[in-house]
N, C-alpha and C positions, 0 to 999 in steps of 0.2 A: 487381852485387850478389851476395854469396857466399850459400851454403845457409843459412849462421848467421844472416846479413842478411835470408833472408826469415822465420825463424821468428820472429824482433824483431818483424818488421812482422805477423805474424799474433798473437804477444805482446801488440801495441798497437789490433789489431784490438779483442781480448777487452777491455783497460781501458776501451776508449772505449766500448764495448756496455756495460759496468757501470759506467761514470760518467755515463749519460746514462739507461740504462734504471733500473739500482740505483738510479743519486742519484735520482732521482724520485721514486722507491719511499720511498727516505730521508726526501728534504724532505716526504711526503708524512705522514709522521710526524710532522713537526716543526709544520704546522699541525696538527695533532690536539690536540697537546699544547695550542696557543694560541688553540684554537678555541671556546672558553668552555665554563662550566659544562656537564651533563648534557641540560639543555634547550636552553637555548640554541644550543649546538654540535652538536645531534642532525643537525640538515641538511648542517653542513659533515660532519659524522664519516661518513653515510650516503653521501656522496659520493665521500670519499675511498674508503670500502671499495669501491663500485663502479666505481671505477675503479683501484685495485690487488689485486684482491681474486682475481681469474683470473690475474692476471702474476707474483704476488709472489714466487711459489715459482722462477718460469721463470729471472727475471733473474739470481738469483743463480748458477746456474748458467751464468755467466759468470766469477762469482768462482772456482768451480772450476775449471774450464777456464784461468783464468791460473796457477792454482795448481799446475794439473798441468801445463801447457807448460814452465812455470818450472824444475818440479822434472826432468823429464825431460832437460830440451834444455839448459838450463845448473844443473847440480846446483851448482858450488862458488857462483852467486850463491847460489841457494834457500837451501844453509846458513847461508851469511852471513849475507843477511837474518833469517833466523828464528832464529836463536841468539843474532845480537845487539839484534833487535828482537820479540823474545818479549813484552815486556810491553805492550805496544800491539799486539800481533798477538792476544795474550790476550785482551784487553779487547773487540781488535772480535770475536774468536768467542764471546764470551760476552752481548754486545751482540745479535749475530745470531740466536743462540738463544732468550733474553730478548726480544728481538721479536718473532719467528716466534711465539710461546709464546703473548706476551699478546694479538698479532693474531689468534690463532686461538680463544685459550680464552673472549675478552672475549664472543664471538660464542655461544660454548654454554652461558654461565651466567647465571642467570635471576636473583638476588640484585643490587641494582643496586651495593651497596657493593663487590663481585665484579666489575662490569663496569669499575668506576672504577680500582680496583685492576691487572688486565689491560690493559687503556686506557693507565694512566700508565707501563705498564712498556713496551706497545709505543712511546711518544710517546717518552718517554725514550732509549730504546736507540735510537730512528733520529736523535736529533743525537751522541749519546757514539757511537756507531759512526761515522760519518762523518767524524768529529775523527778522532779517532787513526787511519783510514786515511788521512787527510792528514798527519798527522803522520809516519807511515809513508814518503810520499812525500817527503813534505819532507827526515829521513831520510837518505833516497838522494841527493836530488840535491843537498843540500849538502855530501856527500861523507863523510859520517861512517861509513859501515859500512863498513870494511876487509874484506879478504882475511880467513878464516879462522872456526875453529868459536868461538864467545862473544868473537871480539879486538873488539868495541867496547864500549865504555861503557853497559849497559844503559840507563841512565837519562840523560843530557846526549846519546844520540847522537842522541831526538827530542826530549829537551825542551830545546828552544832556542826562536832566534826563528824558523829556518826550516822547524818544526816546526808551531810555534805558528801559522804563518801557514798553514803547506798543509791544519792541521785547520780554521779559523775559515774559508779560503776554502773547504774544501770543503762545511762544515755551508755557510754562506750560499749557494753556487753549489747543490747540495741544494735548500734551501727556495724558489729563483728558481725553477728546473725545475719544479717540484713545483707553484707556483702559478702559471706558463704554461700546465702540461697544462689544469692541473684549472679554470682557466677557459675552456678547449677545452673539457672534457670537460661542465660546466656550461653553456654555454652551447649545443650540443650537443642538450643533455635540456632544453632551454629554461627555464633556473633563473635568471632573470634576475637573481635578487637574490643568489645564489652565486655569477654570474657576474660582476657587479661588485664582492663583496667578493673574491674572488680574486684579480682583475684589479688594484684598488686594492694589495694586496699583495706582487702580482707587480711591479708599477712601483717601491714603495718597497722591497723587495728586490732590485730591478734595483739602483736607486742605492745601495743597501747596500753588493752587489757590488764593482760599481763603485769604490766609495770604497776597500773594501780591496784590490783590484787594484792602484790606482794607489799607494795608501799601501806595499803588497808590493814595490813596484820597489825603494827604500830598500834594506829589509830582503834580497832576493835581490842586490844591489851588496853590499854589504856582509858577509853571512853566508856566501851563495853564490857567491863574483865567479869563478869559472869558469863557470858556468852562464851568471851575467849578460852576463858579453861572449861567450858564444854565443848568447845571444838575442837580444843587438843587431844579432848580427851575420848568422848561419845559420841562427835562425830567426824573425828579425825580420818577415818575410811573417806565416809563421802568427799571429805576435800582431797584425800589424795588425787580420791578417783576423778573430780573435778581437773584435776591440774593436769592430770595423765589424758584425759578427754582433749584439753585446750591445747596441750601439745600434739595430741594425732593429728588433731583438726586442721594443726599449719603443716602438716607434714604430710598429710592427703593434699591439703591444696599446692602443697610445692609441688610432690609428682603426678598430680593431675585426677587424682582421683574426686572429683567433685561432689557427687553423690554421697561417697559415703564421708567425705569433711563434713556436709549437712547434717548426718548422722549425730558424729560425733561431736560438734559445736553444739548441738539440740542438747545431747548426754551429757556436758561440761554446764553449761546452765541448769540442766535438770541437781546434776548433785551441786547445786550451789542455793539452792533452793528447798531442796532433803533436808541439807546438811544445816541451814538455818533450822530449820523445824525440829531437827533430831535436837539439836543444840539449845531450843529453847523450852524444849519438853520439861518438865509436864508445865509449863506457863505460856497460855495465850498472849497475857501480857505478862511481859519478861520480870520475873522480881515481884509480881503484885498479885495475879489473877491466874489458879492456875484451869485447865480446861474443865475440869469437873465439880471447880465453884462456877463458873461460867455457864457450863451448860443446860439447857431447859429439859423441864420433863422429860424422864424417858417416848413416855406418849409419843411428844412431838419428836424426839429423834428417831422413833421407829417410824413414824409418819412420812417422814423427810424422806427419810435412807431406801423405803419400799416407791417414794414417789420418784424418788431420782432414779431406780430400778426399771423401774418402769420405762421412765421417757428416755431410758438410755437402750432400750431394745428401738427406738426410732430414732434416736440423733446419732448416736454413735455411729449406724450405718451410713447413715445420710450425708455426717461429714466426712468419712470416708470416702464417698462416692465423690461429694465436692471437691474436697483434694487432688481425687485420683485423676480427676476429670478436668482440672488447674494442672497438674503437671503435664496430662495429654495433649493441654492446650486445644481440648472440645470445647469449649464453654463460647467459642463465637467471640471471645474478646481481643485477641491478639491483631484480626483484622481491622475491625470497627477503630481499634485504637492506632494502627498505620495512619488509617483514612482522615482520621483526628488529625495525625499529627503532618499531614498533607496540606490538609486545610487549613492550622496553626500556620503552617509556614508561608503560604500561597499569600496570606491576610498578611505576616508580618514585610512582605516582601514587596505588597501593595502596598502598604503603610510607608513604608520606607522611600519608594517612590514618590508617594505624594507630600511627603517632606523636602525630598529632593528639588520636584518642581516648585512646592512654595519658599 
């Protein structure tokens, strides 16, 4: 394995930590949105904040970190991609913003038409973010971002079919993650009846999945057929072991095994994300650029790889401890966000009255 060979696999380290921590973050959005009315949805909405509500900020900083591995260790991919994939790169940073924004602001305004408002821009942004970073994906490994500053087609190099499939697999793989935890995390808090609608959700999202995986193979033959006959062939393990992950995962949450579905659903995304990498090896970008025309001076990858060593004897620990201390439910957030969701109701219930009387 050369120098440039391991900063890829530290590259794919970072994606797979933001497609399982982020996408969760994501899907966890994506029930918010479908989680009913004001009332209705207060329980599920109180649960998701308590359980993304201490990580949300964390995860994404994984997004950075591939961002900046990217731009450093192989610059002429970096420009590629974002020159000729600026408008879906646009949309998911404006997306990310518009989330952060209304997760945050739905929480400190006391007008409930205000909470609704903030609410739909968080729920929103976390499936239109997820798409076009699939789309993004998709992108690449169908081979459409060429060598060079804007040489591809802004608009046809993701909107295609293999575009269209890596956003809709990513929003559904999302919403799957996202309703495994959070029936962990429900049942957990002994919420019996969040833990079954969860659960019921997480299985018919399982089969959603599912469905479009196996419909994607088509699509990946056809749009992508470099890619597809390295899947069949160099990294035909990883998808086994994908498909054998996403089957345990509905078969822990049928018999109740919660925790370790989380497990296994995380495992199922993880080789699906291998298995693109194994598959498009040795090309950063698929067809045009492979990693060792790509990557900068050794200098700077030894630079990289001892400074990422480094600050990984202090984060690594630390997000451990965060984690550990989110599923403990120490972090003082599970209260504060009751009390929230007390005072949401007390205002909307006010509100209501004084519509009545006028």
């Amino acid at each position: 394995m050369t120098l440039a060979d391991t900063v890829v696999v530290v590259l794919f380290v970072g994606i797979t930590a933001y497609a399982v921590l982020g996408g969760a973050d994501f899907g966890a959005g994506f029930w918010d949105l479908f989680a009913g009315d004001a009332e209705r949805g207060r329980p599920q909405r109180v649960l998701i904040e308590q359980a993304i509500g201490p990580v949300w900020e964390t995860n994404h900083v994984w997004l950075i970190f591939v961002l900046v591995v990217l731009w450093t260790c192989f610059p002429p991919a970096f420009a590629s991609i974002m020159s000729t994939l600026f408008i879906p790169l646009t949309l998911v940073a404006v997306g990310i913003i518009l989330r952060g924004s209304g997760f945050a602001l739905r929480k400190l305004v006391e007008p409930v038409r205000l909470q609704r408002f903030y609410g739909g821009s968080f729920a929103l942004s976390s499936v239109v973010t997820p798409f076009f970073l699939g789309a993004v994906a998709g992108a690449i490994a169908s081979g459409r971002v060429p060598v060079g500053n804007a040489a591809g087609n802004p608009i046809t190099s993701w909107l295609n079919p293999m575009g269209v499939l890596g956003g809709t697999l990513a929003v559904v793989t999302c919403a799957y993650l996202a309703a495994v935890f959070l029936t962990a995390d429900a049942d957990r808090r002994g919420r019996d009846d969040l833990c079954g609608a969860f659960r019921s959700r997480a299985l018919i999202m399982g089969a959603v999945t599912g469905v479009v995986a196996l419909g994607g193979i088509g699509v990946v033959r056809n749009d992508a057929p470099a890619l597809a006959e390295q899947l069949t062939h160099r990294g035909l393990p990883l998808v086994i072991l994908s498909a054998l992950a996403g089957v345990g995962s509905m078969i822990l949450l049928w018999t109740g095994y919660y925790a370790w579905a989380r497990v296994s659903g995380a495992l199922a995304v993880t080789a699906v994300i291998w298995g693109w990498g194994v598959g498009q090896y040795p090309y950063l970008l698929m067809g045009t650029l492979t990693i060792e025309q790509a990557a900068a001076p050794d200098a700077t990858l030894t630079a990289v790889l001892v400074s990422l060593g480094i600050g990984a004897l202090v984060l690594v620990p630390s997000f451990i401890l965060l984690y550990t201390l989110n599923l403990r439910d120490d972090l003082g957030e599970a209260s504060a966000l009751e009390d929230s969701a007390e005072s949401a109701e007390s205002a909307e219930s006010a509100e209501s009255m004084t519509g009545t009387q006028r």
